[in-house]
PQR file with spaces between the fields and no chain letter, atoms N, CA, C, O and H, PARSE charges and radii, in Angstrom:
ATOM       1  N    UNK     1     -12.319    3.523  -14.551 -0.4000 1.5000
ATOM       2  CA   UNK     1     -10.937    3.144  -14.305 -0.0000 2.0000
ATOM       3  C    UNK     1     -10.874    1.720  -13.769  0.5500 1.7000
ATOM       4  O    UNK     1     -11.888    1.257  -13.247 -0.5500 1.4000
ATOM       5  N    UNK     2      -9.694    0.940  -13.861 -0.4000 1.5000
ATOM       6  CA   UNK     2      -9.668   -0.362  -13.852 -0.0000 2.0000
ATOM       7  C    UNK     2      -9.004    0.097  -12.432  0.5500 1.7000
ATOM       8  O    UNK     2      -8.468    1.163  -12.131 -0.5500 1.4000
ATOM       9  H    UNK     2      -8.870    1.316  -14.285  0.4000 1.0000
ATOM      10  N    UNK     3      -9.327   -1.583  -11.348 -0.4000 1.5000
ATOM      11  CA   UNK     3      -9.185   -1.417  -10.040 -0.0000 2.0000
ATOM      12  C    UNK     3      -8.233   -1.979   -9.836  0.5500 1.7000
ATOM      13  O    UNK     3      -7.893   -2.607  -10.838 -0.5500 1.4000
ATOM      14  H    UNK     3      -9.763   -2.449  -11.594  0.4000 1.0000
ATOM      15  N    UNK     4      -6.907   -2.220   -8.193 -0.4000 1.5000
ATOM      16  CA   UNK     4      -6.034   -2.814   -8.202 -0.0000 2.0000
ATOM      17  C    UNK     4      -6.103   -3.246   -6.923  0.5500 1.7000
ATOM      18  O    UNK     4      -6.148   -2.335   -6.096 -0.5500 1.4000
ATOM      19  H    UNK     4      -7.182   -1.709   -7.378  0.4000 1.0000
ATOM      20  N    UNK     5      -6.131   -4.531   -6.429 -0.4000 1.5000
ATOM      21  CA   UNK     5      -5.426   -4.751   -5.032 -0.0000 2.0000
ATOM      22  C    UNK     5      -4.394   -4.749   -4.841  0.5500 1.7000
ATOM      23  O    UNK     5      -3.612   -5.110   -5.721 -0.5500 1.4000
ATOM      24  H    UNK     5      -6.095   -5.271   -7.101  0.4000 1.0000
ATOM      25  N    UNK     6      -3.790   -4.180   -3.125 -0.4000 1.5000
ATOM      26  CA   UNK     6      -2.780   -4.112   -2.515 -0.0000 2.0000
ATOM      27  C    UNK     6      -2.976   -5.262   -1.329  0.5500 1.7000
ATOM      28  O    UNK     6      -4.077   -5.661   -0.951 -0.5500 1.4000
ATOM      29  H    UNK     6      -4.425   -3.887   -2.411  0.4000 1.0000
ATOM      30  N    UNK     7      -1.603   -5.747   -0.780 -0.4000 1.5000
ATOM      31  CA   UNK     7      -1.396   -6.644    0.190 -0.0000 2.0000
ATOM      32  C    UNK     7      -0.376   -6.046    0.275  0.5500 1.7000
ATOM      33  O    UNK     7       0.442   -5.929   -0.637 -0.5500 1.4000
ATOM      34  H    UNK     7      -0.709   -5.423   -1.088  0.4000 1.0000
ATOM      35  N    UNK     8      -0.228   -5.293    2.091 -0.4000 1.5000
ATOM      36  CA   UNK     8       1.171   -5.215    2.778 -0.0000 2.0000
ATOM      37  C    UNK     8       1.706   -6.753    2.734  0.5500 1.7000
ATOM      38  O    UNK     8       0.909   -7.681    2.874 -0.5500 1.4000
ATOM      39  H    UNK     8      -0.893   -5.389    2.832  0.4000 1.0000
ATOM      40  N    UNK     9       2.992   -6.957    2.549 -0.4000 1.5000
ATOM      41  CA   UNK     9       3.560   -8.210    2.817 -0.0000 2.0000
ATOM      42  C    UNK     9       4.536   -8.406    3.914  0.5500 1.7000
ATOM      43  O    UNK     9       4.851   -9.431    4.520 -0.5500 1.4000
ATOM      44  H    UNK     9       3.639   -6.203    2.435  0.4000 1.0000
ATOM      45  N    UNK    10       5.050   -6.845    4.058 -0.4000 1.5000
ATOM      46  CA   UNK    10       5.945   -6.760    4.766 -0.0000 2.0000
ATOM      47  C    UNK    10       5.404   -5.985    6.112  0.5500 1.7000
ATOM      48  O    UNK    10       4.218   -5.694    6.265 -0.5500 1.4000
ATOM      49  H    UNK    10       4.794   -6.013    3.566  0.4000 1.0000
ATOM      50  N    UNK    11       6.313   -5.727    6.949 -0.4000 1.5000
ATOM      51  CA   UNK    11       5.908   -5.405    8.329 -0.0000 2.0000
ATOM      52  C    UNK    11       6.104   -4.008    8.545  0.5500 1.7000
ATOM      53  O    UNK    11       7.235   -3.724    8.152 -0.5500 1.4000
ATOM      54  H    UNK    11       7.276   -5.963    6.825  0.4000 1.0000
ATOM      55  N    UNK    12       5.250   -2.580    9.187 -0.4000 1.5000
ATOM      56  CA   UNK    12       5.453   -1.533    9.026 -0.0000 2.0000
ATOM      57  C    UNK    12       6.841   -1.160   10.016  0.5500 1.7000
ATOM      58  O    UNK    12       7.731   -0.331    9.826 -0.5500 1.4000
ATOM      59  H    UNK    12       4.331   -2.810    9.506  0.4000 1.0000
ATOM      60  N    UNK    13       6.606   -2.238   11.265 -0.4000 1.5000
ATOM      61  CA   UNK    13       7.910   -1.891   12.248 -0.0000 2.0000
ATOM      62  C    UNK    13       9.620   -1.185   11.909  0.5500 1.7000
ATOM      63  O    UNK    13      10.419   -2.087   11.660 -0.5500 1.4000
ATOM      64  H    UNK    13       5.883   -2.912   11.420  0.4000 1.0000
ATOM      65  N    UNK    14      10.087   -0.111   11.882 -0.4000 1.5000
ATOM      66  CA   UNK    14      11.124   -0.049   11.550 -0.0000 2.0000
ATOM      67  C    UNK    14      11.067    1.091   10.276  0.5500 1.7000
ATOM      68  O    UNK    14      12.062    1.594    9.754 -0.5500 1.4000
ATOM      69  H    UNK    14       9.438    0.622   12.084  0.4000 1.0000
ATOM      70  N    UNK    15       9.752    1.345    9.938 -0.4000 1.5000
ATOM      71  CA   UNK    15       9.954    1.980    8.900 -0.0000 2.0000
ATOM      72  C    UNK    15       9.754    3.053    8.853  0.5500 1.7000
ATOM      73  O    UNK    15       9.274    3.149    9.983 -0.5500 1.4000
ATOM      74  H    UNK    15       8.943    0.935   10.361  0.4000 1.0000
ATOM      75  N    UNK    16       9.705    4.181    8.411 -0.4000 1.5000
ATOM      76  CA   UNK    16      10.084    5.864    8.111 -0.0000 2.0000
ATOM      77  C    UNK    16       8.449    6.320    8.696  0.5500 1.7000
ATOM      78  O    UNK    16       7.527    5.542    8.451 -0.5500 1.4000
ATOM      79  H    UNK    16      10.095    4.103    7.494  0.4000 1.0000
ATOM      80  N    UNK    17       8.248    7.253    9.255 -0.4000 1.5000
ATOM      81  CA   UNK    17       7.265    8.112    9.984 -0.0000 2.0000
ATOM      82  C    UNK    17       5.804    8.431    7.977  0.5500 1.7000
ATOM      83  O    UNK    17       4.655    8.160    7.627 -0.5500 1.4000
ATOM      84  H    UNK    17       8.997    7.885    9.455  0.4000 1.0000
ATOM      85  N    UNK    18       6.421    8.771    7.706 -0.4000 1.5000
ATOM      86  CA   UNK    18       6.231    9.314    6.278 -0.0000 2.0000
ATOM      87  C    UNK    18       5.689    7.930    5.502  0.5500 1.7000
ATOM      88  O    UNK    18       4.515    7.929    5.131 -0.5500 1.4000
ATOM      89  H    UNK    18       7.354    8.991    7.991  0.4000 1.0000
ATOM      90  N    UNK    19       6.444    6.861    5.273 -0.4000 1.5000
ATOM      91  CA   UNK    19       5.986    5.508    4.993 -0.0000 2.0000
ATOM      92  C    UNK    19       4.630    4.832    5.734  0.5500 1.7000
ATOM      93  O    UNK    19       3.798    4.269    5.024 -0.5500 1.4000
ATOM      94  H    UNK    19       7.398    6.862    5.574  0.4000 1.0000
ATOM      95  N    UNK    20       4.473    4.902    6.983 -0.4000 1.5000
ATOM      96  CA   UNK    20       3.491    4.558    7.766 -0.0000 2.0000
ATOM      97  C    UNK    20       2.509    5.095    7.183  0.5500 1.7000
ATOM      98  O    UNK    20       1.694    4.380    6.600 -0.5500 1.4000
ATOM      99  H    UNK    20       5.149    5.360    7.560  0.4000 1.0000
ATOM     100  N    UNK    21       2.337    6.828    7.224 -0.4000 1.5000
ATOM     101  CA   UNK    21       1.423    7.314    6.493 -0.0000 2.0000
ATOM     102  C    UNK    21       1.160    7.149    5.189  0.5500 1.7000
ATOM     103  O    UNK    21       0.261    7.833    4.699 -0.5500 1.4000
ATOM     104  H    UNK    21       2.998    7.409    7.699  0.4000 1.0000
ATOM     105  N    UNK    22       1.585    6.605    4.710 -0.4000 1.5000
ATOM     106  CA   UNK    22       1.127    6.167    3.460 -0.0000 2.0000
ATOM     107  C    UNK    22       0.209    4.804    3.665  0.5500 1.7000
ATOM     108  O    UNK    22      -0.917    4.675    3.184 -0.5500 1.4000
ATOM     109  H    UNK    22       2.315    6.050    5.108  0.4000 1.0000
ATOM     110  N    UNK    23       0.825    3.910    4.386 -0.4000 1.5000
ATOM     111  CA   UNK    23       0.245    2.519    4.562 -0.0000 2.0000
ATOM     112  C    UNK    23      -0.801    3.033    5.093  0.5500 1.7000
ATOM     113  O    UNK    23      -1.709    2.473    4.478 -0.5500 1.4000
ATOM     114  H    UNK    23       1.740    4.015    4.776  0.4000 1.0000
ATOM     115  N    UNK    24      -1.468    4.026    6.142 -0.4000 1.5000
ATOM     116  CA   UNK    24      -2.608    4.174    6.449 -0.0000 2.0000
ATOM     117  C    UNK    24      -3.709    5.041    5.619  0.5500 1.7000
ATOM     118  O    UNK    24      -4.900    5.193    5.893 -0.5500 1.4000
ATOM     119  H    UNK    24      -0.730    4.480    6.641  0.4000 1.0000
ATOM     120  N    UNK    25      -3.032    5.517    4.622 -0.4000 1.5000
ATOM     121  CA   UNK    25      -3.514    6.344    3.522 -0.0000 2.0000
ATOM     122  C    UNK    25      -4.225    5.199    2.869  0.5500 1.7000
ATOM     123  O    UNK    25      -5.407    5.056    2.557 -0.5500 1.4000
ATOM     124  H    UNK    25      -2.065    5.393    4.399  0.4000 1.0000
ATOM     125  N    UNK    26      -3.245    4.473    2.757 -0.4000 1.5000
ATOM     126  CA   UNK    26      -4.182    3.428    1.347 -0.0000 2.0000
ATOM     127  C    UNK    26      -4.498    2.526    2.161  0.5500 1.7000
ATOM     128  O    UNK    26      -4.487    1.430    1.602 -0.5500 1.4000
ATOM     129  H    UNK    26      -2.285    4.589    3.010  0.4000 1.0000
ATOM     130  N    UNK    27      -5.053    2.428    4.292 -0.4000 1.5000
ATOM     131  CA   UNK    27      -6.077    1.353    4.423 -0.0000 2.0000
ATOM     132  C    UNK    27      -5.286    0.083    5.159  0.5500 1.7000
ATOM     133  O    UNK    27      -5.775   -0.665    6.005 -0.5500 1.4000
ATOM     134  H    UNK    27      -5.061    3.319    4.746  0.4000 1.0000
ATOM     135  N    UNK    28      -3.694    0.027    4.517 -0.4000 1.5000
ATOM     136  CA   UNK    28      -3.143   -0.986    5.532 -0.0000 2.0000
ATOM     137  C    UNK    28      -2.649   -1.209    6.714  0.5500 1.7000
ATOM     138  O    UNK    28      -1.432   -1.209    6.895 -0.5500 1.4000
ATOM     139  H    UNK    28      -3.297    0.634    3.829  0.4000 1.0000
ATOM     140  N    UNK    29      -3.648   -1.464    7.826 -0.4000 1.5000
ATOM     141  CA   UNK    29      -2.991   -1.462    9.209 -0.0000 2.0000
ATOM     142  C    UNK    29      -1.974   -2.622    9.805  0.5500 1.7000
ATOM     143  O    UNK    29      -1.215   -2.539   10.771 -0.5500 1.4000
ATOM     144  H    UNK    29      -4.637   -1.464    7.679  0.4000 1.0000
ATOM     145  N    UNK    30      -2.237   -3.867    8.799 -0.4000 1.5000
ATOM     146  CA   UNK    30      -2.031   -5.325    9.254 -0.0000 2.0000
ATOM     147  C    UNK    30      -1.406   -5.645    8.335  0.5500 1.7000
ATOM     148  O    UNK    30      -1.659   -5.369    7.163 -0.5500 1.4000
ATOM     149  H    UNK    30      -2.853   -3.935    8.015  0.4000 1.0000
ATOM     150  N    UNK    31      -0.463   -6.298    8.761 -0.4000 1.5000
ATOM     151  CA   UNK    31      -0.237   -7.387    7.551 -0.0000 2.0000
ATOM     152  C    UNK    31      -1.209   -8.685    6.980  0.5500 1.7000
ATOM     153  O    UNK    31      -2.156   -9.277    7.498 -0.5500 1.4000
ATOM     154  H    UNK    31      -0.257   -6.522    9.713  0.4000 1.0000
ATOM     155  N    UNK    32      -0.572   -8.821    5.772 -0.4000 1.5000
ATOM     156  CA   UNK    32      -1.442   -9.824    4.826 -0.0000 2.0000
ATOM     157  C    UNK    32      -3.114   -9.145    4.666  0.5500 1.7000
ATOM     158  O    UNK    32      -4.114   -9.783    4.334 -0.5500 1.4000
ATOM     159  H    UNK    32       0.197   -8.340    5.351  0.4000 1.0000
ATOM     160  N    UNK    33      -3.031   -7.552    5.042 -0.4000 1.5000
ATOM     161  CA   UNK    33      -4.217   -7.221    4.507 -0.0000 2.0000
ATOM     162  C    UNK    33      -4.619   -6.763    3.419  0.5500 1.7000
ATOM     163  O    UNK    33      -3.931   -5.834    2.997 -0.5500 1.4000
ATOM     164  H    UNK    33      -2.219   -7.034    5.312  0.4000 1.0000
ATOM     165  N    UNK    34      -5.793   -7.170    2.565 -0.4000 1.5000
ATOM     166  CA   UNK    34      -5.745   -7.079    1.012 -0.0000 2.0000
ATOM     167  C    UNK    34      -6.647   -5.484    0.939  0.5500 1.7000
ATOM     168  O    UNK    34      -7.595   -5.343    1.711 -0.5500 1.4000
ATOM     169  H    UNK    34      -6.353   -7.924    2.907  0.4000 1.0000
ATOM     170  N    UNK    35      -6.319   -4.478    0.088 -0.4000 1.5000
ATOM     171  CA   UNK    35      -7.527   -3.581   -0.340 -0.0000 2.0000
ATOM     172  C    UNK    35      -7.230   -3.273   -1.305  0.5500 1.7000
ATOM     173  O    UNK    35      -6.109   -3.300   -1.812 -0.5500 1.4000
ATOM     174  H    UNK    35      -5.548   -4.592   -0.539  0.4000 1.0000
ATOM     175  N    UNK    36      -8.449   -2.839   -1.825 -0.4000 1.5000
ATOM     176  CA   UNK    36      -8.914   -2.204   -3.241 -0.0000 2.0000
ATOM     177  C    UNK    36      -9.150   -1.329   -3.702  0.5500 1.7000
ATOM     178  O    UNK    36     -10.327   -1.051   -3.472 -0.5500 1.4000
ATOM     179  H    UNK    36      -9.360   -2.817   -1.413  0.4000 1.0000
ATOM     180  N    UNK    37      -8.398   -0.214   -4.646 -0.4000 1.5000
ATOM     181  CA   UNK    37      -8.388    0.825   -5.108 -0.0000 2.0000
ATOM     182  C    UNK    37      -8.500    1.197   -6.231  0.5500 1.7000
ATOM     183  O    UNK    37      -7.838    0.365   -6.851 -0.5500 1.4000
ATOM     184  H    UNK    37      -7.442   -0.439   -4.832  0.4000 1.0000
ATOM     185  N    UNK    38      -8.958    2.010   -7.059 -0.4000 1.5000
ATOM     186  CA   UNK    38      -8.765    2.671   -8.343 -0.0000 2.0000
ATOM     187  C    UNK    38      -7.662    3.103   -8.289  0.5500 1.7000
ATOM     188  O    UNK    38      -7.162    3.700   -7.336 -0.5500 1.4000
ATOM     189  H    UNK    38      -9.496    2.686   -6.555  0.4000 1.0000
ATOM     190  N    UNK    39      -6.957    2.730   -9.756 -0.4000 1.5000
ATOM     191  CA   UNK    39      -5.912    2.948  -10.360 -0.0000 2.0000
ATOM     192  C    UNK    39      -5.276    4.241  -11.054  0.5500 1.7000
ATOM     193  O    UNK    39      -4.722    4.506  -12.121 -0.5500 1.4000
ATOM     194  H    UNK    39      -7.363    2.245  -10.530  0.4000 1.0000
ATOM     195  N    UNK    40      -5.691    4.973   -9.761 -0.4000 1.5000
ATOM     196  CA   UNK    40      -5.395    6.616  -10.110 -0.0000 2.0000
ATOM     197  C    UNK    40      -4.083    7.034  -10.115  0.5500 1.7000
ATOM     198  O    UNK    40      -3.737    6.521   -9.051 -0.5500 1.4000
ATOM     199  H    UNK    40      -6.141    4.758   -8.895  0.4000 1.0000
ATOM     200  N    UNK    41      -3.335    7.455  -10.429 -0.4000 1.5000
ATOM     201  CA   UNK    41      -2.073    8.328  -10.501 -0.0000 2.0000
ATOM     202  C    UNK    41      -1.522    8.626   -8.952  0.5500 1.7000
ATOM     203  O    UNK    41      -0.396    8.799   -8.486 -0.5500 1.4000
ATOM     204  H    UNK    41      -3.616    7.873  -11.294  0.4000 1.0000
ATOM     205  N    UNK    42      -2.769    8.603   -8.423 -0.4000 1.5000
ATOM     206  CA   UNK    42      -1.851    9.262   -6.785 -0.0000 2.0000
ATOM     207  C    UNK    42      -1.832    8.122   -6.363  0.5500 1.7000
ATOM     208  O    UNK    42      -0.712    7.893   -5.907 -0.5500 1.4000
ATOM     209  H    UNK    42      -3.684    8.463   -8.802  0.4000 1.0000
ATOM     210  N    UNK    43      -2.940    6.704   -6.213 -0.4000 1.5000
ATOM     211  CA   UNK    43      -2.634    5.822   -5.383 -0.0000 2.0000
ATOM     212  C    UNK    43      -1.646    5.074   -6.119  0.5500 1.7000
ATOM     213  O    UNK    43      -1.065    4.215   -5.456 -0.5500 1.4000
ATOM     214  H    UNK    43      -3.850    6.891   -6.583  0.4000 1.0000
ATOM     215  N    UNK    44      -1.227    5.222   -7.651 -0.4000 1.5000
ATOM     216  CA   UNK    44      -0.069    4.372   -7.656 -0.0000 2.0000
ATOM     217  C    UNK    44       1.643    4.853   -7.565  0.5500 1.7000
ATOM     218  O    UNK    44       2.668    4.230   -7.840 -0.5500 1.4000
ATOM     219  H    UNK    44      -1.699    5.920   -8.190  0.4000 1.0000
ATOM     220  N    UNK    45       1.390    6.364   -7.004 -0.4000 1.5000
ATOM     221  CA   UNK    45       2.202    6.980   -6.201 -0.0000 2.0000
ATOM     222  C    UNK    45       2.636    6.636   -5.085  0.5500 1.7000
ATOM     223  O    UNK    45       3.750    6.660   -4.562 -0.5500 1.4000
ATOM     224  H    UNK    45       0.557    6.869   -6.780  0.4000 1.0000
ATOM     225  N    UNK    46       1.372    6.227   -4.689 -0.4000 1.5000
ATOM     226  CA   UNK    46       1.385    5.930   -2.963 -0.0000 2.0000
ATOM     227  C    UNK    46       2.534    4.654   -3.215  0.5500 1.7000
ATOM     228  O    UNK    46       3.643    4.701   -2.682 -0.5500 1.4000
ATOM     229  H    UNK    46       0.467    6.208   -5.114  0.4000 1.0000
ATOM     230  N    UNK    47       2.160    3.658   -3.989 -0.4000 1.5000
ATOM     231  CA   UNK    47       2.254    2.479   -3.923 -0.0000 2.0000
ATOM     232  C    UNK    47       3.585    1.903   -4.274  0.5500 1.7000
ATOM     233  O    UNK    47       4.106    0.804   -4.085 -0.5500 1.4000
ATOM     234  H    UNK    47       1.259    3.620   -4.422  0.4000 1.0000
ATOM     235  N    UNK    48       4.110    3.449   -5.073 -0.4000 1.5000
ATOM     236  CA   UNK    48       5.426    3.263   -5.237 -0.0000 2.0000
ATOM     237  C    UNK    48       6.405    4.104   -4.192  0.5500 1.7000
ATOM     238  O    UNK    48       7.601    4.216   -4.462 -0.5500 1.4000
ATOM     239  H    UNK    48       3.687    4.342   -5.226  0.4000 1.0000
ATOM     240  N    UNK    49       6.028    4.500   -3.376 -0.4000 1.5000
ATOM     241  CA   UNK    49       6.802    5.638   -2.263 -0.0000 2.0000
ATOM     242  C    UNK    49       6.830    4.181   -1.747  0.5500 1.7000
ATOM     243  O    UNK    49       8.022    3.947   -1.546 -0.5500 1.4000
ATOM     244  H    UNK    49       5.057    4.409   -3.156  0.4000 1.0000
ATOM     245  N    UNK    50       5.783    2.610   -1.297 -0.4000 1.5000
ATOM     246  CA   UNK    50       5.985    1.533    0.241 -0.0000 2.0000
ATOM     247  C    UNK    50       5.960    0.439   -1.003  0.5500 1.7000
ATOM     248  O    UNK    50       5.019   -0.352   -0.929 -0.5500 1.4000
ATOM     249  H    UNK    50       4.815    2.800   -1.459  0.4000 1.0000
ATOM     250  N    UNK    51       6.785    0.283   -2.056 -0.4000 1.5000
ATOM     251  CA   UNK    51       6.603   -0.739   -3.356 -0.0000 2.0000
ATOM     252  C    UNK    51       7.465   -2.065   -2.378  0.5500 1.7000
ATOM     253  O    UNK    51       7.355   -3.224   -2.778 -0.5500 1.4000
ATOM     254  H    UNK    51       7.549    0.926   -2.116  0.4000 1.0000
ATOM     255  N    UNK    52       8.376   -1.729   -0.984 -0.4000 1.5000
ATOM     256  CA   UNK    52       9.330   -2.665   -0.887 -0.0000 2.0000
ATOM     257  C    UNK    52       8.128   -3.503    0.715  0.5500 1.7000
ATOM     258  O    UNK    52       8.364   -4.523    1.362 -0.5500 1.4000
ATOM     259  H    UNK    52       8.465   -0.787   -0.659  0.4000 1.0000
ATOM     260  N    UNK    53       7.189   -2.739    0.813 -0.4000 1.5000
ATOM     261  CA   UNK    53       6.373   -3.239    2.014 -0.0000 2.0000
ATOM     262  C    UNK    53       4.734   -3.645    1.239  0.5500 1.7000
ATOM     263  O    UNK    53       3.908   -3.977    2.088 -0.5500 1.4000
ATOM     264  H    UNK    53       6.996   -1.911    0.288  0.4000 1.0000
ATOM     265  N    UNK    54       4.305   -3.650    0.057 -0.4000 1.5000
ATOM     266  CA   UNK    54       3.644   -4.047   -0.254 -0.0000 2.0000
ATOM     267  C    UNK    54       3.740   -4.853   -1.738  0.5500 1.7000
ATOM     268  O    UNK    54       4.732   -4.806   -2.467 -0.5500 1.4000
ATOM     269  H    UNK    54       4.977   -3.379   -0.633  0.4000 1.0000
ATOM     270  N    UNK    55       2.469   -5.622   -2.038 -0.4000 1.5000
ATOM     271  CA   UNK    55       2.202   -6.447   -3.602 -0.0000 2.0000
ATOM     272  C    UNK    55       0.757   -6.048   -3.730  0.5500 1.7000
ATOM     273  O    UNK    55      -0.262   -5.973   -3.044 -0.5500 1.4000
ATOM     274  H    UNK    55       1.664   -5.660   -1.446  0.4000 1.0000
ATOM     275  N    UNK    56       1.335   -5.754   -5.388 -0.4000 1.5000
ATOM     276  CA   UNK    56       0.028   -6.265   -6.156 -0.0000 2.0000
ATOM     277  C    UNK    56      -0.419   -7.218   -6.276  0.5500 1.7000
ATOM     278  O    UNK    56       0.266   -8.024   -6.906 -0.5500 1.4000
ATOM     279  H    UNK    56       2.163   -5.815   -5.945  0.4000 1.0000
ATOM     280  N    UNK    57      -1.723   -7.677   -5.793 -0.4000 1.5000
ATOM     281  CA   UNK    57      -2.163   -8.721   -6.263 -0.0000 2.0000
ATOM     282  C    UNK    57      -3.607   -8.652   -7.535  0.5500 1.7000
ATOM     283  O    UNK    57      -4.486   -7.879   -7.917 -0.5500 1.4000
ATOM     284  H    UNK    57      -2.280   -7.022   -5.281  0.4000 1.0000
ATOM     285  N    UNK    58      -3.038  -10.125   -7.814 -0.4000 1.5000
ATOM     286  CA   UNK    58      -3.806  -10.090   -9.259 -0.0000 2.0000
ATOM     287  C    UNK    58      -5.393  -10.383   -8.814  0.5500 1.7000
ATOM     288  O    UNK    58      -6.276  -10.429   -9.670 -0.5500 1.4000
ATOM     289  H    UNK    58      -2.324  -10.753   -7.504  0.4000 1.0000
């Protein structure tokens, strides 16, 4: 499977109990932090439940 980085861009402060857990699901504690995942069905689930607090990067 082809791989994808994530970068939170945005700030978790303020955001839904449920959202957080996701950001710590897929690894982001910080902002501007980059990680790397396989492009599985659930993590691009994840990625679309916090799409307005994180980027793909190329």
């Amino acid at each position: 499977m082809s791989t994808i980085k994530i970068k939170q861009v945005k700030s978790r402060i303020g955001a839904p109990a449920n959202q957080k857990r996701v950001l710590d699901a897929l690894g982001l504690r910080k902002m501007n932090r980059v990680v790397e995942h396989e492009a599985t069905p659930s993590i691009l689930g994840m990625v679309e439940k916090v799409k307005h607090l994180v980027a793909i990067v190329k």
